[in-house]
N, C-alpha and C positions, 0 to 999 in steps of 0.2 A: 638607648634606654633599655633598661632592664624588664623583663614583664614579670612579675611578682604578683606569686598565685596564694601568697597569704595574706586572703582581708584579713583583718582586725576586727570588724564586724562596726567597729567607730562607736561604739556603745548601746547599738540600738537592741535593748533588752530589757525587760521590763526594769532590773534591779537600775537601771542609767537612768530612764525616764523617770521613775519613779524618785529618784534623787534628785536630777535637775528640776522636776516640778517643784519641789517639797522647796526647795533651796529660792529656786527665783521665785515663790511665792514668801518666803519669810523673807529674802531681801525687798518685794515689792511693799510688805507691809510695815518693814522695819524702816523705809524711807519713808514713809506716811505719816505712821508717829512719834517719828526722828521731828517730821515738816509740824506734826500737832502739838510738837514738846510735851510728847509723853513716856518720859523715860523711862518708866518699868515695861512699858509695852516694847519699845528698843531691844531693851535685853531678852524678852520674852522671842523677840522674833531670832535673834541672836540665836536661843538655846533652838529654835525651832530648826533653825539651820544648820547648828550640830546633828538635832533629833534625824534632821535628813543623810547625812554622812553617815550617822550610825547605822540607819536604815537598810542604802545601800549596801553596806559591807556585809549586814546581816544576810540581804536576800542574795549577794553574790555567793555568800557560802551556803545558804540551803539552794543552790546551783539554778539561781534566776539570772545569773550575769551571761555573760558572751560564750557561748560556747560550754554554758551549763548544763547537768541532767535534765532540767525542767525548762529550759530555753529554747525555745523552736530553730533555733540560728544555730 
C-alpha cells in the first residue's frame, strides 16, 4: 500500500457543508410536497436546490472551499 500524504480534505469546508445542507433540506422538503401534492412548492424546492449549487460554487471561489484563503483547512 501506498501512503498518500495528499488529503483532499473530503469537502469539510464551510462552502461543502453549506451546500449539502441547503441541497438535503430542499430535497427533504421537495419530498413532503411531492407526498402533499403540491406542485408549485416541488419546483420551488427544485430551484432551492439549484440556489444551493450555485451557492457553493460562489463561496468556493470567494476562497470558502478546501484549501481556500478563508478556509481554515
Amino acid at each position: 500500500m501506498s501512503d498518500n500524504q495528499t488529503e483532499p480534505g473530503h469537502g469539510d469546508s464551510v462552502a461543502a457543508w453549506t451546500t449539502v445542507s441547503i441541497i438535503i433540506a430542499a430535497f427533504a422538503f421537495g419530498t413532503l410536497f411531492f407526498w402533499l401534492d403540491i406542485a408549485a412548492l416541488v419546483w420551488a424546492s427544485a430551484g432551492l436546490a439549484l440556489v444551493g449549487v450555485g451557492l457553493g460554487v460562489y463561496l468556493r471561489k470567494a476562497g470558502y472551499g478546501v484549501g481556500g484563503s478563508k478556509s481554515k483547512h
